[in-house]
N, C-alpha and C positions, 0 to 999 in steps of 0.2 A: 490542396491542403485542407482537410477533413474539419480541423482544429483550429482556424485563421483566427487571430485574434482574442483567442480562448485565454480569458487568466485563470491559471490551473497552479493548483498548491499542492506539493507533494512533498509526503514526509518523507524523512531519510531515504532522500535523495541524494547522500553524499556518494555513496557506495553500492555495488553491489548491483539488483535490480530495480531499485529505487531508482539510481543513475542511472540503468537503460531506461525506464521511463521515461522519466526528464529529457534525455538526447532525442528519443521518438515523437515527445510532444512536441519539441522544439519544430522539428524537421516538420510536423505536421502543420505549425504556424502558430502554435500557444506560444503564450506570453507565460515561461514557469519562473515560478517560486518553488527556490529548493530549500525545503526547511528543515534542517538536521543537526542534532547535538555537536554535533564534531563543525564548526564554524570554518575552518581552515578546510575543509573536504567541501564546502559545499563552496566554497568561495570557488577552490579548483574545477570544479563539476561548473559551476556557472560560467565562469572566463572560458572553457573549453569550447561551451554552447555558442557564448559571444562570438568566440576567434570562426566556430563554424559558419555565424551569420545569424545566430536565432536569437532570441529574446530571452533572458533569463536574468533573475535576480537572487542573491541569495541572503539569509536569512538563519543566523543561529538560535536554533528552538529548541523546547526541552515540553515534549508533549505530554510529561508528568504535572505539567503547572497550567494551570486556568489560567491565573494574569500573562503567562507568557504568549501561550496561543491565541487568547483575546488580543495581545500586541502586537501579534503575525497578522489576525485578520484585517486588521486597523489597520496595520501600512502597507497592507496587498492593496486595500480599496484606495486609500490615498495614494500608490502611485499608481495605480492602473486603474483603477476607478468603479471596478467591480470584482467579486469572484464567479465566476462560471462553473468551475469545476475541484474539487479536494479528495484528492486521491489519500488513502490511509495507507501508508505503506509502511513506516519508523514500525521496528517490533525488533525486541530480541529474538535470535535464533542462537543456531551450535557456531555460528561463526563468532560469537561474544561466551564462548565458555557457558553456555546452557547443561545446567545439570539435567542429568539422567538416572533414574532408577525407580524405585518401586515408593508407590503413594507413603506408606508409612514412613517410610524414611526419608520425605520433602522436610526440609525445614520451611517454619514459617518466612523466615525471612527473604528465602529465595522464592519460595509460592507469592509474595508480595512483590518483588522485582518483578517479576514477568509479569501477572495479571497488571500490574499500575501501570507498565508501557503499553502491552500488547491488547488490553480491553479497555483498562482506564482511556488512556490517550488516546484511542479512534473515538470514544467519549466527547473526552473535553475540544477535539479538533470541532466536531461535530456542535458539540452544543456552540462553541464559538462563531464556528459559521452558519450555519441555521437562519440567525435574527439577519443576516443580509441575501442571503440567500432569498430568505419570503418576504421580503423589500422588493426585491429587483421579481420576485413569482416566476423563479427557475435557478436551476441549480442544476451540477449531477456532485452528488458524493459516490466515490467506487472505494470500499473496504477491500482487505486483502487478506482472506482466510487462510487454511491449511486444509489438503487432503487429510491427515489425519483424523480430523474433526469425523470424517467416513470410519474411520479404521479403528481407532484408536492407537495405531503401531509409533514405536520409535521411544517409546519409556518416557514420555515427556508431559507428565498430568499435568503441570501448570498452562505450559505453552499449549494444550490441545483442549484445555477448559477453556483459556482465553479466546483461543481462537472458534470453538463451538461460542463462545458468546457473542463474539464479533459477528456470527451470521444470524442471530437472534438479536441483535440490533440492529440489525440490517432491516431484518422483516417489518419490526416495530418501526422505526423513520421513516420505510417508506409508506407504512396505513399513517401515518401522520401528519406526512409532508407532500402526500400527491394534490391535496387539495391547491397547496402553492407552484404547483406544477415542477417540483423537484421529485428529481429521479435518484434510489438507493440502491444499490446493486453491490453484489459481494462477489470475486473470484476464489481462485482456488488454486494456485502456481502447485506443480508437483517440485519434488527436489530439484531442485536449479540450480547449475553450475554457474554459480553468481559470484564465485572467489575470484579475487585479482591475483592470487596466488596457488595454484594447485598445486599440490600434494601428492604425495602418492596415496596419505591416506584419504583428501579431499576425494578424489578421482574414485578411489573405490566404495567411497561409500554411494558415491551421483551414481554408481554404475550401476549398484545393488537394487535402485529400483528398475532398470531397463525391465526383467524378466516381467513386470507386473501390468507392462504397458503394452498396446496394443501396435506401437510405433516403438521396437527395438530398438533405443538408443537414448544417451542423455539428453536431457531438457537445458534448454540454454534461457538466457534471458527473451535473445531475439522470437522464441515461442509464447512468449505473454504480452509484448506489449501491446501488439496488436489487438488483442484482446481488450484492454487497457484502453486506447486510441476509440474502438469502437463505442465501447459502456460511454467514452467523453463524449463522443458526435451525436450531430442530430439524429444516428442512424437507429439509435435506441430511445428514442424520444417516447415508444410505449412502450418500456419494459421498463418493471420497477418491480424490487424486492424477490430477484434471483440471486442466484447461487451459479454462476458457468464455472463449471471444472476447466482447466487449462491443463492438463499432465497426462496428453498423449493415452487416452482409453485406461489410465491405469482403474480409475473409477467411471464405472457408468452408472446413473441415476436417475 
């Protein structure tokens, strides 16, 4: 077990890849906190982990609010007594009706939705856990970017601002935080068959990037968490403030 005893916090973790995470960390021996708006999904995603034997606790969060996330930190340490690891994972995508189209035509309002989830809140997770983090003088935080951020494709200027920002505060935390021997590391999932429901049109759009990848075929969850699993271990203990692409060759850099 890579991860034995690891208290590890992952956002929106109710669903989707967040929830393969979580089942992966379990498996590896972390202690996770699943902290996701939808209260009732993470309580399921938690009991699942329980019934399998792992450790897991859940926790409804809204990673738009400072006092709440400082309240998630606060009773992660007081039931497990420290945090080890906080994975940024909570972000809107197309699975939550994410608009698409051309810059001038964003309204402001929706340009605000997505940056306050998808940048604001790997933010405020961060700055909440940080002050324990450099108590205890270790940490890993693992942010969770977009290949887009490469590309610019897919019509989505909010979501692909935020996430170029999410990897520019990656870099910043870690010149800041290696002094306390915390590790910042950012990925980069390609399109991930992460629905619990496919589609026909789900399916075709996961298929659209095969051609762009060097491994012809869709990305599943089970292709990242490992990923994931690694950035937490001690196995990355000197690597601080990258960027690992995860999406099959489709970006080399």
């Amino acid at each position: 077990m890579r991860l034995k005893d690891k208290v590890t916090i992952i956002t929106g973790a109710a669903h989707g890849i967040g929830k393969a995470y979580a089942r992966r960390f379990a498996e590896e021996g972390a202690h996770v906190v699943i902290a996701d708006i939808d209260g009732a999904g993470g309580e399921a995603t938690a009991k699942a982990i329980l019934d399998a034997g792992g450790s897991a606790w859940a926790r409804t969060s809204d990673v738009r609010s400072l006092p709440n996330v400082e309240g998630l930190m606060q009773e992660a340490v007081k039931q497990f007594g420290r945090i080890d690891v906080l994975l940024n994972n909570a972000a809107i995508y197309v699975t939550q009706k994410l608009w698409k189209g051309p810059v001038e035509d964003l309204e402001i309002d929706e340009w605000n939705r997505v940056i306050e989830v998808n940048l604001t809140g790997v933010f405020l997770c961060s700055k909440a856990a940080i002050p324990i983090m450099k108590q205890q003088k270790s940490g890993k935080i693992i942010n969770i970017a977009s290949g887009t951020f490469f590309s610019g494709s897919g019509n989505m200027p909010h979501y692909t601002t935020a996430k170029g920002g999410v990897v520019a505060l990656t870099r910043v935390m870690a010149r800041q935080l290696g002094e306390f021997g915390i590790n910042v590391n950012c990925m980069t999932p390609g399109s991930t068959m992460s629905e619990e429901n496919v589609s026909a049109e789900v399916l075709k759009r996961r298929e659209g990037s095969m051609d762009k990848r060097a491994f012809k075929r869709v990305e599943t969850p089970a292709d990242i968490v490992g990923t994931a699993v690694f950035l937490a271990s001690a196995d990355s203990d000197f690597i601080t403030g990258q960027l690992l692409v995860v999406e099959g060759g489709g970006v080399m850099h």
